[in-house]
C-alpha positions in Angstrom: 0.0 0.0 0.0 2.0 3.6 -0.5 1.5 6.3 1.4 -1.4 9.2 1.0 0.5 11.8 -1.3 -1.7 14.2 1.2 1.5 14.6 4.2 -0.3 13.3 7.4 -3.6 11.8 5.5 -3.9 8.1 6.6 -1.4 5.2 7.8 0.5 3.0 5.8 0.6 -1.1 6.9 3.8 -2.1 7.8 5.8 -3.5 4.9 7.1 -7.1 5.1 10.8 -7.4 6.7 13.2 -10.1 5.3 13.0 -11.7 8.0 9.5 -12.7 7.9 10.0 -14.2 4.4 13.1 -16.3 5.7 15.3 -14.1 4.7 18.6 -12.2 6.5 17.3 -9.4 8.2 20.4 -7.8 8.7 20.8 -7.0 5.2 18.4 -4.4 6.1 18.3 -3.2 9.5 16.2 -3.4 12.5 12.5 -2.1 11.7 12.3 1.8 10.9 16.4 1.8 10.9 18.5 3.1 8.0 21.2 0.8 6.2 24.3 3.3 5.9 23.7 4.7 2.5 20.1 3.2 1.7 17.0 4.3 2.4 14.4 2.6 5.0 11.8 0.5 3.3 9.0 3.0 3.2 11.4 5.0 2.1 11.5 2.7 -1.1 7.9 2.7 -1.8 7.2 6.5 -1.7 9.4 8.6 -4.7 7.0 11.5 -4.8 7.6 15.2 -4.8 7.2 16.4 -1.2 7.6 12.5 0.2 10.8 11.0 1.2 12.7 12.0 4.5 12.0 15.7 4.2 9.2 18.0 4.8 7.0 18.7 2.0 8.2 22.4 2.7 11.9 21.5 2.8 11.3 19.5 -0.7 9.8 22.6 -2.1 12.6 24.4 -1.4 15.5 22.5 -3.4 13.1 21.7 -6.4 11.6 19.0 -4.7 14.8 16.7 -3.7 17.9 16.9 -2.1 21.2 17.6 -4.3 24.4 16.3 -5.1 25.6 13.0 -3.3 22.4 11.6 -1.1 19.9 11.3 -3.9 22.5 8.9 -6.0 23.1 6.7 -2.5 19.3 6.3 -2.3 19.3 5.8 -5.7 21.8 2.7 -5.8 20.6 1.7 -2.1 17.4 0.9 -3.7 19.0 -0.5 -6.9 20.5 -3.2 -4.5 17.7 -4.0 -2.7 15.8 -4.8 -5.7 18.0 -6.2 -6.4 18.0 -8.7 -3.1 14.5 -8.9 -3.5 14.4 -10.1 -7.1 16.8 -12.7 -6.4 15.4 -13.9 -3.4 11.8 -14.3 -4.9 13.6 -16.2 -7.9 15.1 -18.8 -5.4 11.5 -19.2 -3.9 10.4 -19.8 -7.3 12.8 -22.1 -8.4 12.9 -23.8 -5.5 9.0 -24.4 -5.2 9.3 -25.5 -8.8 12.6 -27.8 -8.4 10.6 -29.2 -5.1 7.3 -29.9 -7.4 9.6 -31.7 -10.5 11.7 -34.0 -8.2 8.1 -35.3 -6.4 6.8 -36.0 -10.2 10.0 -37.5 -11.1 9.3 -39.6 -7.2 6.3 -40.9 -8.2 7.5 -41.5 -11.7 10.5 -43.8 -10.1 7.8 -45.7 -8.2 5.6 -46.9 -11.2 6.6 -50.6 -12.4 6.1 -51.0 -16.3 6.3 -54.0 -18.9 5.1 -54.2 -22.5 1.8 -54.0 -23.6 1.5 -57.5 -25.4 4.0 -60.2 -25.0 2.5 -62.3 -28.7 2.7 -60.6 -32.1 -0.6 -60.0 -34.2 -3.7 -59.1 -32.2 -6.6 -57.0 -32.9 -7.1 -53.4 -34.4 -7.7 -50.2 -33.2 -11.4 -48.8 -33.7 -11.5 -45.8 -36.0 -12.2 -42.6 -34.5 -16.0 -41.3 -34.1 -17.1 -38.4 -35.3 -15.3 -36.0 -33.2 -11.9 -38.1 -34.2 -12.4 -39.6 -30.4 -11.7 -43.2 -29.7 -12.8 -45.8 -27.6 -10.5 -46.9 -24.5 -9.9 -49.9 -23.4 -7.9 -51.4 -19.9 -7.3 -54.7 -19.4 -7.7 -54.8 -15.0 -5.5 -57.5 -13.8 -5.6 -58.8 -10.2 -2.5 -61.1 -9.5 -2.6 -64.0 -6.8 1.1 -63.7 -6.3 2.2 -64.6 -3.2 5.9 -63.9 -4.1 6.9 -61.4 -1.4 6.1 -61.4 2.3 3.2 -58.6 2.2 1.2 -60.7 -0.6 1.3 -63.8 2.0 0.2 -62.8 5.1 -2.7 -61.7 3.2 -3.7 -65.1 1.7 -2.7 -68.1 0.2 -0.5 -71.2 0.7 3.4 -70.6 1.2 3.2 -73.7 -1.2 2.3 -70.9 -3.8 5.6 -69.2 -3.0 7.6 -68.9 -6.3 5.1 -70.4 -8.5 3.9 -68.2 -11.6 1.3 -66.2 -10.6 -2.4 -66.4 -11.7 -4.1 -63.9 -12.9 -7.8 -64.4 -10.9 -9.5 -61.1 -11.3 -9.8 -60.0 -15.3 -11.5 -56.9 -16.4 -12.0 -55.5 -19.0 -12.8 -51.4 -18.7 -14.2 -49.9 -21.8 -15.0 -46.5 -21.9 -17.0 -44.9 -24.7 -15.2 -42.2 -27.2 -17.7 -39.5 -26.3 -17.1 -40.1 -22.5 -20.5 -40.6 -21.8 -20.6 -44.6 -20.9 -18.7 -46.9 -19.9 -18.5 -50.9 -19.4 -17.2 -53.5 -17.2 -16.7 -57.1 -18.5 -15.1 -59.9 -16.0 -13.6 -63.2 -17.3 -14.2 -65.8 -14.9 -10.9 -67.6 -14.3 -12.3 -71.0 -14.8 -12.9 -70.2 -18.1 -11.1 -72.3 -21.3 -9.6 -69.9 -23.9 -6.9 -70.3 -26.1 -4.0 -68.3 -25.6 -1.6 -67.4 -28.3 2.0 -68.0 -28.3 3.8 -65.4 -26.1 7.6 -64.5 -25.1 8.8 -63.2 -21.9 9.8 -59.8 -22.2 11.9 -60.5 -19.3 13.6 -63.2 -19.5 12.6 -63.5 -23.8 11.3 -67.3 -22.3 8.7 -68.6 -25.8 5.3 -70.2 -24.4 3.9 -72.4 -27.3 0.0 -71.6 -27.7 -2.3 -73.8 -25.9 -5.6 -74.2 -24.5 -6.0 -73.3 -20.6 -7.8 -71.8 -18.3 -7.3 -67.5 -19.2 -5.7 -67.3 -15.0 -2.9 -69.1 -16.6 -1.9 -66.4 -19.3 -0.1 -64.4 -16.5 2.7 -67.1 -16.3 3.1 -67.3 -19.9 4.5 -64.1 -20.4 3.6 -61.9 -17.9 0.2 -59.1 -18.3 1.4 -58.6 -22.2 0.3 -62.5 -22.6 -3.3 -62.0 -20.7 -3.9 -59.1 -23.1 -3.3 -60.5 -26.1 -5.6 -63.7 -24.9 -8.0 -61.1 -24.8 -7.5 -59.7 -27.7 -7.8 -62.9 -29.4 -11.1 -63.9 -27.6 -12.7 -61.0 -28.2 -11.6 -59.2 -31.2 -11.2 -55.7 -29.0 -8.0 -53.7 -29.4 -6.9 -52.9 -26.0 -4.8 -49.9 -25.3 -3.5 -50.7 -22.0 -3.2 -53.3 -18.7 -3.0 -52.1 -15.2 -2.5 -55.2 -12.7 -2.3 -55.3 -8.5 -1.6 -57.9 -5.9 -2.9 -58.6 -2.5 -1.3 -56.2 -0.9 -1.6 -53.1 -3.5 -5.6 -53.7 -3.3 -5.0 -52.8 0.6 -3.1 -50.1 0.3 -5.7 -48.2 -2.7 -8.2 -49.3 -0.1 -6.9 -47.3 2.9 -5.9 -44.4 0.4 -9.4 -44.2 -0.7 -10.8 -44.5 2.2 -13.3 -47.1 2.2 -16.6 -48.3 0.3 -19.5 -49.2 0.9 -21.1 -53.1 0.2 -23.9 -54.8 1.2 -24.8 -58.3 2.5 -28.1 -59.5 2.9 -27.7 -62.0 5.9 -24.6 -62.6 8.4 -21.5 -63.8 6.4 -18.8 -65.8 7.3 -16.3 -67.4 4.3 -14.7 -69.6 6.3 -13.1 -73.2 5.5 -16.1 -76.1 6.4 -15.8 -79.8 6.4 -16.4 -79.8 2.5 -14.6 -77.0 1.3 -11.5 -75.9 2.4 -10.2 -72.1 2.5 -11.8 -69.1 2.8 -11.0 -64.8 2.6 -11.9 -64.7 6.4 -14.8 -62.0 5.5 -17.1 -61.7 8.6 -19.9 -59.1 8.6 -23.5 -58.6 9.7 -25.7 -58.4 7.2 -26.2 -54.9 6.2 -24.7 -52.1 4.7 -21.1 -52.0 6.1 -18.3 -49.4 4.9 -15.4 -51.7 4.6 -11.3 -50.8 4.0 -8.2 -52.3 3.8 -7.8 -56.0 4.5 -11.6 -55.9 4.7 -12.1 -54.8 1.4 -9.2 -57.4 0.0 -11.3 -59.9 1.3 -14.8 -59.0 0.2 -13.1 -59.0 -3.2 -11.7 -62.6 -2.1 -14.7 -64.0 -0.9 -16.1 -66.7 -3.3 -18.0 -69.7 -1.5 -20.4 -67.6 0.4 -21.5 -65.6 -2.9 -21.6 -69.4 -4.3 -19.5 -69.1 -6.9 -16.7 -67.2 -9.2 -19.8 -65.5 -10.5 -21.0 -64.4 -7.4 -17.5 -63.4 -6.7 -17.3 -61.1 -9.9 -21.1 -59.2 -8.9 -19.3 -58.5 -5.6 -16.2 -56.9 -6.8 -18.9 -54.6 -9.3 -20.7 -53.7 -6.7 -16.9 -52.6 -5.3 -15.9 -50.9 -7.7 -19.3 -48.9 -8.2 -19.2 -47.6 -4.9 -15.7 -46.6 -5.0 -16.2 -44.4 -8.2 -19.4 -43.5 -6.5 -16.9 -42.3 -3.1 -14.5 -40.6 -5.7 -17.0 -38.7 -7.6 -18.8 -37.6 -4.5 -15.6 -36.4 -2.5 -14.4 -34.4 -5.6 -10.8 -36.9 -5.4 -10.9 -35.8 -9.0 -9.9 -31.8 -8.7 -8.8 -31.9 -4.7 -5.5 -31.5 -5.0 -4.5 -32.6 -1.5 -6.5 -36.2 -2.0 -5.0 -36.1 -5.3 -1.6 -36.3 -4.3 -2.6 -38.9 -1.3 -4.0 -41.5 -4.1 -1.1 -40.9 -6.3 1.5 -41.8 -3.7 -0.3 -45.2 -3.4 -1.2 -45.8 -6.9 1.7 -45.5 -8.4 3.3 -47.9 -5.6 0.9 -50.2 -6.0 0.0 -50.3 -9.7 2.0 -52.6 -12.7 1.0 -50.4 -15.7 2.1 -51.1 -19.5 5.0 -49.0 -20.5 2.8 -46.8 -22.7 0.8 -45.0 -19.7 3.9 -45.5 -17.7 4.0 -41.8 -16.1 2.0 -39.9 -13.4 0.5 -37.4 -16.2 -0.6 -40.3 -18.0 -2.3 -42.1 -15.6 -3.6 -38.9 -14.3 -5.2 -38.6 -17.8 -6.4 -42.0 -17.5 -8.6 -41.3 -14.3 -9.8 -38.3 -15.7 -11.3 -40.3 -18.4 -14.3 -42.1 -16.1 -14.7 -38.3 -14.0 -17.6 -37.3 -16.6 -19.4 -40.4 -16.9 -22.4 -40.5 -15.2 -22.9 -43.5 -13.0 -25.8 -44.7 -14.2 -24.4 -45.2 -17.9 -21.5 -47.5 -15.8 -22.7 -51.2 -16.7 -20.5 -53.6 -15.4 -21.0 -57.6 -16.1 -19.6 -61.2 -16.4 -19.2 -62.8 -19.7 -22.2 -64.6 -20.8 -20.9 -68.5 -20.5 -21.8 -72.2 -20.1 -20.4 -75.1 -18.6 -17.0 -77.2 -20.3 -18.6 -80.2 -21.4 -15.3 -81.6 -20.9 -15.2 -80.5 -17.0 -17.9 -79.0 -14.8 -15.7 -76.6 -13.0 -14.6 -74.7 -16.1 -16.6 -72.8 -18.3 -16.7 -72.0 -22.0 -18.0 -68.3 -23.5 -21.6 -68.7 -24.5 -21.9 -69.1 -28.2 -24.1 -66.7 -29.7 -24.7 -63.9 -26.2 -20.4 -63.6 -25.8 -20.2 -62.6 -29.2 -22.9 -60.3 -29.1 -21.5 -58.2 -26.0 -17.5 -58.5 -27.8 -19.4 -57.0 -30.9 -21.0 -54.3 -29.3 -18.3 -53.6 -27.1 -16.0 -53.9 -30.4 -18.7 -51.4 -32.1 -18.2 -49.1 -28.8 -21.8 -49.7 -28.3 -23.4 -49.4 -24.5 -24.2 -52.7 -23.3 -26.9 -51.4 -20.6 -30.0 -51.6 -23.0 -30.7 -47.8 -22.5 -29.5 -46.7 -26.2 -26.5 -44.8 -27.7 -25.0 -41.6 -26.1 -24.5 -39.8 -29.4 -24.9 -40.6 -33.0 -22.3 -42.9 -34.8 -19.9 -41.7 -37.5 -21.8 -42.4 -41.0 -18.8 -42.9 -43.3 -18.3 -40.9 -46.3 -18.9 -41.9 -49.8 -15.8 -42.1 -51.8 -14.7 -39.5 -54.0 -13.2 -42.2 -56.5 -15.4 -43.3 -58.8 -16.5 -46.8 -59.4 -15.6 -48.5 -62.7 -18.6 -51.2 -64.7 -19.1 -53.5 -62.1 -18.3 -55.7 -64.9 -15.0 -54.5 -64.7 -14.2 -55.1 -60.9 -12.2 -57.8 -60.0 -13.3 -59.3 -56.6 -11.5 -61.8 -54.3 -13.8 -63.4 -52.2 -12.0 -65.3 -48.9 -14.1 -67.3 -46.1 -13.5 -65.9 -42.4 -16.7 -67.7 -41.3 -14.6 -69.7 -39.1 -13.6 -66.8 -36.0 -14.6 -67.2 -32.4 -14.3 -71.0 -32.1 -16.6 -72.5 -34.6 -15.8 -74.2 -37.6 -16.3 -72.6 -40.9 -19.3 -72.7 -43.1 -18.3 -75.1 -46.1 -18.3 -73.2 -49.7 -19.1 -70.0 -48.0 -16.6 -67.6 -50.4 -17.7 -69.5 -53.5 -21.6 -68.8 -53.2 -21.4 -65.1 -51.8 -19.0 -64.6 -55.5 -21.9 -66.3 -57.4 -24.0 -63.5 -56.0 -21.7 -61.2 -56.4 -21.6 -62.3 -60.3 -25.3 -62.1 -60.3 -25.5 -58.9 -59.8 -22.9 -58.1 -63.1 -19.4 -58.4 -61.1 -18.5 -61.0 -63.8 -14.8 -61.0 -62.0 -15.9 -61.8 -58.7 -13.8 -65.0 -57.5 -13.6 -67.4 -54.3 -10.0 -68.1 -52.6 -9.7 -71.3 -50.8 -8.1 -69.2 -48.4 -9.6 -69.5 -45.1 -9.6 -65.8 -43.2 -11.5 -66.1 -39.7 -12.5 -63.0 -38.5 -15.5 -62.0 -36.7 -17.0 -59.4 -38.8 -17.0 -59.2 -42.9 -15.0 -56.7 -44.2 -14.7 -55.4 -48.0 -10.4 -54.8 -48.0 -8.9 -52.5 -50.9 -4.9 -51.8 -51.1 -5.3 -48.0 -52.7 -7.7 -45.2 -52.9 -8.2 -45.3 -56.2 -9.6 -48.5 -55.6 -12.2 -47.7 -53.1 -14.9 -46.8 -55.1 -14.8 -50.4 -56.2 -15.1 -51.4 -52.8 -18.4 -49.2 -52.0 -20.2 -50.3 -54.8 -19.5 -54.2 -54.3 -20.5 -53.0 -50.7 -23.6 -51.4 -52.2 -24.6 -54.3 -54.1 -24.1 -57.0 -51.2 -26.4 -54.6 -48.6 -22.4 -54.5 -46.4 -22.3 -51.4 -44.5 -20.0 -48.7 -45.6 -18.6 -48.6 -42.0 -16.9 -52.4 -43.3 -14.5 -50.9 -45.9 -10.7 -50.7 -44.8 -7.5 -49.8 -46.8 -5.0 -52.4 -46.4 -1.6 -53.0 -47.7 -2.1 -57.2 -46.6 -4.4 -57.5 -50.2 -3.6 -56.6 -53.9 -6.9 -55.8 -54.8 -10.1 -55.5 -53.5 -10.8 -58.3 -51.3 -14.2 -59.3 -49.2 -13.5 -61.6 -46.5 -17.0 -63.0 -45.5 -17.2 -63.2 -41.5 -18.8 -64.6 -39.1 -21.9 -62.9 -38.6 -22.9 -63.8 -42.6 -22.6 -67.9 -42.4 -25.6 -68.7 -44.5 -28.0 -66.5 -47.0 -27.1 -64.7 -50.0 -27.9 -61.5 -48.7 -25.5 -59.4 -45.5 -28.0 -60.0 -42.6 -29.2 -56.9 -40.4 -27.7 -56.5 -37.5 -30.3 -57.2 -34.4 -30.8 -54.6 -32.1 -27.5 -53.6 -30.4 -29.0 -51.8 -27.6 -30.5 -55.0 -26.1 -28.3 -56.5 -23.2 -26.7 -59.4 -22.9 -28.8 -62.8 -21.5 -26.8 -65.0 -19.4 -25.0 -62.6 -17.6 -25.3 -60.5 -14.1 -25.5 -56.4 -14.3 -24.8 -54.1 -11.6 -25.1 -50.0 -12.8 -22.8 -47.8 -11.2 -25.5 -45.8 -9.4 -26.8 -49.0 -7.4 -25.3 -50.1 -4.0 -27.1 -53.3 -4.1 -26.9 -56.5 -2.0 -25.3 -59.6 -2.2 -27.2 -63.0 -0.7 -25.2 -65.4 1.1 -24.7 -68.8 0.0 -26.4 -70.7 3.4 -23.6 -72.4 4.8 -21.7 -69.3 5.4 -24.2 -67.6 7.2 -23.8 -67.5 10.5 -26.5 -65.8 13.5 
């Protein structure tokens, strides 16, 4: 504040001392004292005509300053402590900002990364909507390791100890590319898959494929491996894997502070005379608010909810009500909470390498804070039993391919209807040539997601095609399994080929691709068009999937309690 140019008009606050920034204070006297040669600090502030250490009288006088000598000491007194001030607030700054970059670069050194996929191939990534936005995908990964000390006093067998971990809990987290829905999809780890051939990016160990249970993929090559048996299963490009252990789901626990579940009657999981093991979860029934190893074993717990399906409604229910907690205690802009939750994230967190910094997975968390919790679907895959043994399960033909198509079409899978309009593609600016003139390859990829192909399925959808005047449509023995038909072409200038083959067959614009894998405009007939000369409609894709369990993000719910673990 300076000083009322009126002499004796008001009061001027005291002006800071050094001292009470942490500076030396005897670089500039006591309070109200001159430094030989300076001037006093309100000295400094006040420059005016009749101001300064003389009467406004005496200033009037000599022009309004003193001359000669004093006037150049004050000015190079003040000179030098600008001088000190300047520097001093540039080591505050710089040192508040060299504070802020080494914690970023801390929590940087505490994130753990490996590769994203451990096979070669996999799946494709969805082209961008509208708005040029994908789709994300994260492949949630919860590890059974019991390979340090932490991870075993918090379950399992020391016979587990240095065994290759399982990977129990599988999720898959899809969020829509508007932002304004969002999916959860769980695996079951009893459930037969094959997984592809995968190397250790550790150790470069090659795993042969096989056919397993999908827990197993974590030992044959680490998270990289389980990805790409996803991506295989389901035809879904996923972007990235995030996996925890026993103890990391304790620690986000604490940091988060709780959440809430609910059990209908007293449980107990417990070992019995039948079945052996148990999380150790005890609670009344009722709505409990539950933390640390609590909350590890709620997401444990598996004979009192009756099953691995049971198991995979509880964690939903979980996970609802901790976005629920996160939303509602504004843990996405308090900065203080903020910090708290990256501390123990990024301790407890695996990530792949590509979302390997705090920014990034800061980005990534940001991604679910605008989607409202009741467009937040999460499920288990539709499935049936293994013929070949009752304790595994197989996808269910027909309903698991429904939700991996609508999921691939980045479609909600909650039955309440799209959140914005899809992308219509484009006609092409190339113009067709005489369809007599279009040379077609047509392959069979009728054959994807486990079944066998449909026998003489290229060679009767090119006798259509030749039906309706592509005279050069041809079949390839080549067998091409893919889920969905596509209509490939290898240049632009080829494309308007494509649409109007496309045209003719009633194939959706949205199935044409440029691809450098064909020499010439290719249609590889899928696995939704095994029989019939004409593309088949899709059935309504807002319809949810049958043979599945669905919790919404904006419902607590209530789990029942398989009988024998009830207790009064």
């Amino acid at each position: 504040m300076r000083q009322n140019s009126l002499r004796g008009e008001g009061t001027r606050q005291r002006v800071p001392q050094a001292g009470d920034l942490g500076w030396d204070d005897s670089l500039y006297g006591s309070e109200g004292a001159r430094i030989p040669g300076s001037r006093t600090a309100p000295d400094i502030e006040q420059d005016e005509p009749g101001g300064g250490t003389e009467s406004g009288d005496a200033a009037a006088e000599t022009g309004g300053h003193r001359r000669g000598g004093p006037r150049r000491g004050r000015k190079r007194g003040k000179r030098r402590i600008l001088r000190w001030i300047a520097g001093a607030v540039s080591v505050l700054i710089l040192g508040t900002a060299g504070a802020g970059y080494l914690y970023y670069e801390h929590l940087n050194s505490n994130i753990r990364k490996g590769e994203r996929t451990s096979a070669k191939g996999g799946a494709e990534k969805s082209a961008p909507n509208a708005a040029g936005q994908t789709p994300l995908n994260v492949l949630l990964i919860g590890s059974d390791s019991r390979n340090t000390d932490e991870n075993l006093k918090l379950g399992g067998s020391k016979k587990s100890v240095g065994s290759p971990p399982l990977a129990d809990v599988q999720m898959l987290l899809h969020v829509s590319a508007d932002r304004k829905n969002a999916s959860v999809v769980s695996i079951p780890r009893d459930t037969t898959v094959e997984i592809p051939a995968c190397t250790d990016p550790k150790d470069g160990k090659e795993f042969a494929a096989t056919r397993d249970l999908i827990n197993a993929s974590l030992g044959r090559g680490g998270p990289g491996c389980t990805l790409a048996t996803w991506e295989q299963l389901t035809g879904i490009y996923i972007d990235h894997w995030m996996m925890v252990d026993f103890a990391g789901v304790v620690d986000m626990a604490d940091a988060i502070g709780g959440a809430k579940v609910c059990v209908r009657q007293n449980i107990h999981d417990r070992p019995t005379t039948r079945v052996p093991g148990g999380s150790g979860l005890k609670l009344t029934r009722g709505t409990h608010e539950i933390q640390g190893k609590q909350a590890l074993q709620w997401l444990r717990t598996r004979h009192a909810f009756e099953s691995d399906f049971g198991r995979s409604k509880a964690q939903h229910m979980y996970m609802n009500s901790v976005i629920r907690k996160l939303k509602e205690q504004n843990a996405f802009t308090d900065t203080g909470q903020l910090m708290d939750l990256a501390e123990t994230a990024t301790k407890s967190l695996q990530v792949s390498e590509e979302i390997g910094t705090v920014k990034k997975l800061f980005d990534l968390g940001m991604t679910l804070k605008d989607v409202p919790t009741g467009r937040i679907a999460m499920l288990t895959m539709p499935r049936i039993p293994d013929p070949e043994d009752d304790n595994h399960v197989l996808p269910a033909p027909g309903e698991a391919d429904r939700l991996w198509g609508l999921l691939r079409d980045d479609l909600p899978v909650d039955g309440k209807g799209q959140t914005s309009k899809p992308k219509k593609p484009a006609a092409p600016k190339d113009p067709a040539a005489d369809p007599a003139d279009i040379g077609i390859m047509v392959r069979n990829g009728t054959g994807a997601g486990g079944q066998l192909p449909t026998q003489g399925r290229a060679r009767t959808v090119a006798d259509v095609l030749v039906q309706k005047g592509f005279a050069g449509a041809k079949s390839d023995s080549t067998l091409n399994p893919q889920e969905k038909t596509q209509i490939l072409f290898p240049s632009t200038d080829l494309e308007g080929d494509a649409y109007a083959a496309a045209k003719a067959l009633g194939i959706p614009a949205s199935a044409l691709k440029k691809s450098t894998d064909v020499s010439g405009v290719t249609l590889v007939v899928g696995a939704d068009w095994r029989s019939g000369d004409a593309y088949p409609k899709a059935e309504p894709s807002t319809a949810p999937p049958k043979n599945t369990e669905t919790v919404m993000g904006d419902e607590l719910g209530c789990m029942d309690v398989y009988e024998p673990y009830r207790w009064s």
